[in-house]
ZAMARGU-4260 file (C-alpha; in steps of 0.2 Angstrom, whole numbers, plus 5000, padded with zeros to 4 digits):
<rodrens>
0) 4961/5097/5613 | 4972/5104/5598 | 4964/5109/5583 | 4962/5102/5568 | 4974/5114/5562
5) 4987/5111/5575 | 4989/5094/5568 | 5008/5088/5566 | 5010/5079/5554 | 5023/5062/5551
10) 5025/5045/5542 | 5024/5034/5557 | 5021/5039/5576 | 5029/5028/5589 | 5020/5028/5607
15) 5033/5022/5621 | 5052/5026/5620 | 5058/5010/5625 | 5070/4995/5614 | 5054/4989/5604
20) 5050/5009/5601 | 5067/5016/5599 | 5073/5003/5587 | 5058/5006/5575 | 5057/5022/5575
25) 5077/5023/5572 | 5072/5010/5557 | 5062/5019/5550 | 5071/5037/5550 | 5084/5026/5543
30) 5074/5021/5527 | 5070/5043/5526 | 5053/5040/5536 | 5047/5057/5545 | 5044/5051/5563
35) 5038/5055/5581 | 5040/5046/5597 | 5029/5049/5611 | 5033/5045/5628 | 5025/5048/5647
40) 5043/5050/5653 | 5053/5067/5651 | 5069/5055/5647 | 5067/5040/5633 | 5074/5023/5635
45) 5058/5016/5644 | 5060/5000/5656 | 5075/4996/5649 | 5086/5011/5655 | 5077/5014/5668
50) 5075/4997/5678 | 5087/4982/5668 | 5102/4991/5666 | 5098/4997/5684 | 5099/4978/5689
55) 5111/4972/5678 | 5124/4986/5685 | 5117/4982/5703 | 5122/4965/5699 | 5140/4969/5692
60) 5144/4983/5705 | 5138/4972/5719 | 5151/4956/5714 | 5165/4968/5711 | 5161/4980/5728
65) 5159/4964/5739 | 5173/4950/5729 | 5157/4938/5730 | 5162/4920/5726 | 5179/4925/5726
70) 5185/4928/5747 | 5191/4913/5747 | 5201/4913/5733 | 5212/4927/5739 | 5207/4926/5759
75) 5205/4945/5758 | 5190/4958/5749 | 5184/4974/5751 | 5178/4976/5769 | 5162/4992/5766
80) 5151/4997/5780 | 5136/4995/5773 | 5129/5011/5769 | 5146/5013/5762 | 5142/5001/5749
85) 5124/5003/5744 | 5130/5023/5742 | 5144/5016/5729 | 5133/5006/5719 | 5118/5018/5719
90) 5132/5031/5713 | 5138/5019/5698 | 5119/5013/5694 | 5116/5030/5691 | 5132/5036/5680
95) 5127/5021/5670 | 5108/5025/5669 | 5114/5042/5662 | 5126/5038/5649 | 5113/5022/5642
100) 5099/5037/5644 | 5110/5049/5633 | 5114/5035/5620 | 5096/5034/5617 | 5092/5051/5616
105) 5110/5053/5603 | 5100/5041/5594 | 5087/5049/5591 | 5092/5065/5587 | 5105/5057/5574
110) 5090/5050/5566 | 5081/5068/5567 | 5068/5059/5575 | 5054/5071/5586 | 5053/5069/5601
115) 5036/5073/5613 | 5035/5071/5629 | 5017/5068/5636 | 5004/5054/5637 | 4994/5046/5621
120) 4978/5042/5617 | 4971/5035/5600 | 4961/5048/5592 | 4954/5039/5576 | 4959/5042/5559
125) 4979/5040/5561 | 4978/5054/5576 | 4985/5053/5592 | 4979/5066/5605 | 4995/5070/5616
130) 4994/5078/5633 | 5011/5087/5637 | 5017/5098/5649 | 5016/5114/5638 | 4999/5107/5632
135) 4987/5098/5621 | 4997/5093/5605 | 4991/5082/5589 | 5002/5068/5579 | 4994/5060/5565
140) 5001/5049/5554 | 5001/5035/5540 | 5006/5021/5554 | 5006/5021/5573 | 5017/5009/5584
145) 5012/5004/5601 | 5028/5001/5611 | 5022/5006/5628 | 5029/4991/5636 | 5024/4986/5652
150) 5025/4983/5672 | 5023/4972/5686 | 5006/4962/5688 | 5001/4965/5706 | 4992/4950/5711
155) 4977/4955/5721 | 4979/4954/5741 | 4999/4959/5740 | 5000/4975/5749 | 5014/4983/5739
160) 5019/5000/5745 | 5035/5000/5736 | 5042/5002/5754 | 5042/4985/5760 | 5034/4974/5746
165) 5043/4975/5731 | 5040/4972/5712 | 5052/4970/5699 | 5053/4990/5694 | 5056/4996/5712
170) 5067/4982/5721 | 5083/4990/5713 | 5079/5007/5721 | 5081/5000/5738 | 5094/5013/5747
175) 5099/5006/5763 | 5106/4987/5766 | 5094/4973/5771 | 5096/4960/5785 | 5084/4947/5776
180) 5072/4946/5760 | 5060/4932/5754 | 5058/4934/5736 | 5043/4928/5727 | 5044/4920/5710
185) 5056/4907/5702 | 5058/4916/5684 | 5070/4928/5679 | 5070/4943/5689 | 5066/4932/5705
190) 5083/4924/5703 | 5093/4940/5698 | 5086/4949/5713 | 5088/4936/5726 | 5104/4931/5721
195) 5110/4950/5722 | 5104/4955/5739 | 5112/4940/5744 | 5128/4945/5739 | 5125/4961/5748
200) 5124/4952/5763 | 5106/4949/5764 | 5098/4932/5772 | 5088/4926/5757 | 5075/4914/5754
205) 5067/4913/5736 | 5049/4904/5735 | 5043/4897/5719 | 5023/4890/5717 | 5035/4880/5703
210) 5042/4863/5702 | 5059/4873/5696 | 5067/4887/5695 | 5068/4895/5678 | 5057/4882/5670
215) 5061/4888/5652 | 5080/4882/5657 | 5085/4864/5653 | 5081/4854/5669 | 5098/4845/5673
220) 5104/4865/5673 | 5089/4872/5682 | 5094/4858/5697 | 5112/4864/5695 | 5105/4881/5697
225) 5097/4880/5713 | 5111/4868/5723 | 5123/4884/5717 | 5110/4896/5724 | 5110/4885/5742
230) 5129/4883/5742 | 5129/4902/5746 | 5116/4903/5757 | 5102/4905/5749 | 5086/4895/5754
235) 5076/4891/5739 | 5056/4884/5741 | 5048/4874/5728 | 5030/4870/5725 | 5026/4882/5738
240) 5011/4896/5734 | 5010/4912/5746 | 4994/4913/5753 | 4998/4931/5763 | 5007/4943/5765
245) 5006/4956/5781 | 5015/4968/5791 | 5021/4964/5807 | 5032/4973/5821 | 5052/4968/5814
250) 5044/4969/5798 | 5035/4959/5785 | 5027/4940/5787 | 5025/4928/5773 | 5011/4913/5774
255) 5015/4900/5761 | 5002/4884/5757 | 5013/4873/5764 | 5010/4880/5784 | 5026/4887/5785
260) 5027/4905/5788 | 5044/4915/5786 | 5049/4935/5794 | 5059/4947/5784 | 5062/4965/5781
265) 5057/4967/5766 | 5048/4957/5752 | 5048/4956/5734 | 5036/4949/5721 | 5040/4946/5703
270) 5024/4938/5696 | 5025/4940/5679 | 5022/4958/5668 | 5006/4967/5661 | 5003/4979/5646
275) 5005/4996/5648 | 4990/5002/5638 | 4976/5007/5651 | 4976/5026/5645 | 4979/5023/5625
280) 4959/5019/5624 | 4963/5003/5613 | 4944/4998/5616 | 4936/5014/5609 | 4950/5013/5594
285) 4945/4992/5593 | 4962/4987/5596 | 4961/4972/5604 | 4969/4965/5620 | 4969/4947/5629
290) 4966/4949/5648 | 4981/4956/5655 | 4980/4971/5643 | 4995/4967/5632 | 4988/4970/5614
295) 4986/4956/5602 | 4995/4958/5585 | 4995/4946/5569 | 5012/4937/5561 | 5017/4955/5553
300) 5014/4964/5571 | 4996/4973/5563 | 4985/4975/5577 | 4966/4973/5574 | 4967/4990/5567
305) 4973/4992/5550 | 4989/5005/5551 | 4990/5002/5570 | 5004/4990/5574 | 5013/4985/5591
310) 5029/4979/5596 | 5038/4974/5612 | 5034/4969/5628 | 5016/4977/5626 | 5011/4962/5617
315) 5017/4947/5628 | 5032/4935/5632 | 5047/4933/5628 | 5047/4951/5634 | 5065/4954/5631
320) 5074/4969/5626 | 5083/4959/5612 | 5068/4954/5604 | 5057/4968/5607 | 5069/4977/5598
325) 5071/4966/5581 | 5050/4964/5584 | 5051/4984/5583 | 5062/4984/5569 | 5052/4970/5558
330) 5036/4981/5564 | 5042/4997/5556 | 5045/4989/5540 | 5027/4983/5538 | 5022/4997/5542
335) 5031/5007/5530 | 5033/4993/5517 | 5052/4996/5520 | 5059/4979/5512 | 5073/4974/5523
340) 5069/4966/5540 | 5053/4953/5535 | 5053/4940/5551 | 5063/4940/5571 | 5074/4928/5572
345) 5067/4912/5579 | 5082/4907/5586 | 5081/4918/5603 | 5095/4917/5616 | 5089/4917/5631
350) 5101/4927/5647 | 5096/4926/5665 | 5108/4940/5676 | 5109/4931/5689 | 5124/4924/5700
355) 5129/4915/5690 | 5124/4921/5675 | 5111/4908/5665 | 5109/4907/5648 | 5101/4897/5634
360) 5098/4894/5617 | 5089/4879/5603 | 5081/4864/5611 | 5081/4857/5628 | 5084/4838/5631
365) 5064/4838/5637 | 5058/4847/5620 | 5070/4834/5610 | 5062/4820/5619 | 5046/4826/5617
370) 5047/4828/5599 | 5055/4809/5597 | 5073/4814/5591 | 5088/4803/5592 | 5098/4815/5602
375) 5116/4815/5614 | 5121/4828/5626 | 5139/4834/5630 | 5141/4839/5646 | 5160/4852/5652
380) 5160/4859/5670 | 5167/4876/5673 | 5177/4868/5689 | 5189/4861/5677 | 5192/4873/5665
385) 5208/4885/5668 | 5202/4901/5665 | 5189/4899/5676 | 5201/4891/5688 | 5210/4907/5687
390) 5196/4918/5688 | 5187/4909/5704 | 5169/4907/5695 | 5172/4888/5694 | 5152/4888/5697
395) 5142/4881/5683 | 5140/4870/5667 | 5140/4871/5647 | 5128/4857/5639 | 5125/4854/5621
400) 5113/4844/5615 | 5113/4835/5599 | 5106/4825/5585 | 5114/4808/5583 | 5113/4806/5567
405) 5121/4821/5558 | 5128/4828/5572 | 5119/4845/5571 | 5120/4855/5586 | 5102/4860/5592
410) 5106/4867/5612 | 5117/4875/5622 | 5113/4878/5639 | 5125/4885/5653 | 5127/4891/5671
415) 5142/4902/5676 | 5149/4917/5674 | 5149/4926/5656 | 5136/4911/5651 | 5128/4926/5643
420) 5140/4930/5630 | 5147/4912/5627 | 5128/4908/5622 | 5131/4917/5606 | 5143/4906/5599
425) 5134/4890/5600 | 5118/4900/5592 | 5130/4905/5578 | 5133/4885/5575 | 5115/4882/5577
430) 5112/4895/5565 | 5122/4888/5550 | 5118/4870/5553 | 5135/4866/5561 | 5137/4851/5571
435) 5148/4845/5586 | 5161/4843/5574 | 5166/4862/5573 | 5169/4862/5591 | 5181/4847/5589
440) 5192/4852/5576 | 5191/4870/5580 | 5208/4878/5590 | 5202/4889/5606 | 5214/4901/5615
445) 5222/4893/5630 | 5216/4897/5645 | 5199/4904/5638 | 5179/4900/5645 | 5176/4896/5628
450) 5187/4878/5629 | 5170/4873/5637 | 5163/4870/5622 | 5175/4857/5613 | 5176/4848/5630
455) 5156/4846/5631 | 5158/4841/5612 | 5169/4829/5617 | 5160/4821/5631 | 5146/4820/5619
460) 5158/4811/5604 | 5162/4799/5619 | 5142/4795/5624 | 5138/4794/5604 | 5151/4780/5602
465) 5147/4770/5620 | 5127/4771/5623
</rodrens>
């Protein structure tokens, strides 16, 4: 190892190059904090570059190269051999890897932070022990972040090969068509994936050991979720566990608990994330972790360890990029008593890239019934709205949920195309305490999505004055 001597010295030391590690590291370089970022990969970005931009271009370049949803509109759409068309969208899902992999490393530079490129280990005393490729090197510093993400959780029994059984960071590396796919999982990245490969033509059946699909989504739009999936084709599974999963001569064969057993070419198994923290040696340092390895941080992100701190998907759900990174940000200013970003926002959009796009944000009608509010809802379809008349994604709802009382908006849910950007209007009202009234006497462009809003007001008015 490095001597003593050979130690580098820095305010704070980030381990992982990812949106919680980027973002805190870029914070505290903003506020004149000497930093380093370590990372195992040669290129920073982490998980979110390197497999959810991935997806989320796989999803946009697949709708556009097949016109999925949209043949009927027109009767025409592109007609690609199939190699054709996975060659085309591996060539865009790597330009746009590249140029998201570049604006990291821009941003890092811009903030003259130090980049090493190697793998860490807590050494004790504000040091971390750094194996690179030219070397042993030594970082010490006032505070370390932990922002190593994490990966899939491979239940024990799956065979995956990263051939033919699938996780969530290799399914988007497939480079041939398929014929047929059984997804596993009814979360997020089960439902992006299954609804992509099938609109790359693939037969696709989605089994979830849930009583829904996206159980975090408001029911009545997790229902509307699932009969949008089976009108194209897909085949969902509820309430059905995988009991096996093995190799057979056209391919793979999937055992379920309900006796059924289902053939496919490939398989994929999105069951949930673990930490990335196996070679950090948290146990020697006496950080401590919960049982999946993610590391276990106070209110302020302070891990066990005074000075340590951890940001991101290493510690747990919600696991999103947007809040790992305002986690990262909040954590860098603790830990350099930086007096700017104190607290994440509580108020968490949630997006699901499916197709269609889900996405939600406040209180469900079950969490407003559970906590014995006197609510309303308000309901708008996208079938009747013009814009999405015009555009062919008539799939989908919006639905606000309200107090009856003041009127305060405390939901929005949706399912359609762009739900994912016309969520942020709704957390803007939650925000500042508006109610359904701003959506009423508020003028929307005409024909716009965003007219969805001051019909579902209006349908809620209507149920407000008659139940």
């Amino acid at each position: 190892m490095a001597r003593k001597a050979d130690v580098d010295r820095f305010d704070m030391v980030v381990v992982g190059s990812g949106p919680a590690g980027e973002k805190a590291a870029a914070q505290a370089a903003y506020f004149g904090r000497r930093v380093a970022v370590v990372d195992r990969l040669p290129d920073p970005g982490g998980t979110m570059v390197a497999g959810a931009v991935s997806t989320k271009t796989m999803r946009e370049a697949a709708l556009y190269l097949t016109g999925f949803t949209r043949h009927q509109i027109y009767g025409v759409g592109m007609d690609l051999r199939p190699d054709v068309l996975i060659g085309r969208l591996r060539a865009r899902e790597a330009d746009v890897t590249a140029m998201m992999t570049e604006a990291v490393r821009e941003n890092l530079r811009r903030h003259d932070i130090t980049f090493v490129h190697g793998t860490a280990r807590l050494a004790g005393d504000g040091t971390i022990d750094v194996d690179t490729p030219a070397g042993a090197r030594a970082l010490r510093a006032e505070a370390i972040l932990l922002a190593t993400g994490s990966r899939p959780f491979h239940p024990p029994g799956v065979p995956f090969d990263g051939v033919d059984v699938l996780d969530s960071d290799t399914a988007h590396a497939l480079d041939r068509p398929l014929r047929s796919l059984v997804v596993v999982g009814g979360g997020a990245v089960a439902c992006e994936y299954a609804s992509i490969f099938l609109a790359l033509g693939a037969e696709v059946t989605l089994v979830d050991r849930g009583v829904r699909l996206l159980p975090f989504l408001d029911a009545e739009l997790s229902g509307i979720l699932r009969d949008t999936f089976g009108s194209f084709g897909m085949r969902v599974l509820s309430e059905t566990g995988v009991t096996a999963v093995t190799r057979e001569a056209a391919g793979m064969r999937v055992e379920m608990s309900s006796g059924e057993s289902l053939s496919a070419q490939k398989v994929i198994y999105a069951a949930g994330r673990t930490g990335n923290t196996e070679e950090l040696r948290l146990k020697e340092a006496g950080v401590a972790t919960d049982e999946r390895g993610r590391v276990l941080v106070d209110e302020h992100f302070q891990t066990s360890v005074p000075g340590i701190y951890a940001a991101g998907d290493v510690i747990g759900p919600p696991a999103l990029a947007s809040v790992s990174m305002e986690q990262g940000r909040v954590a860098a200013c603790y830990a350099m008593s930086i007096p700017f970003k104190q607290t994440v926002d509580p108020l968490t959009p949630f997006g699901v890239y499916s197709i269609p796009e889900c996405a939600m944000v406040g209180l469900t009608e079950e969490q407003a019934q559970e906590r014995g509010l006197a609510y309303a809802v308000g309901v708008s379809w996208f079938k009747d709205n013009t814009r999405a008349a015009i555009a062919g994604a008539t799939d989908g709802a919006l639905k606000i949920v309200v107090a009856r009382g003041d009127r305060r908006l405390l939901g929005v849910h949706m399912i359609g195309e762009g739900a994912t950007e016309l969520i942020h209007q709704g957390q803007a009202v939650i925000h500042f305490g508006g109610t359904l009234d701003y959506f009423i006497h508020s003028t929307f462009d005409v024909p716009t999505v965003s007219d969805l809003y001051k019909y579902a007001a209006y349908d809620c008015l209507q149920r407000i004055g008659t139940d």
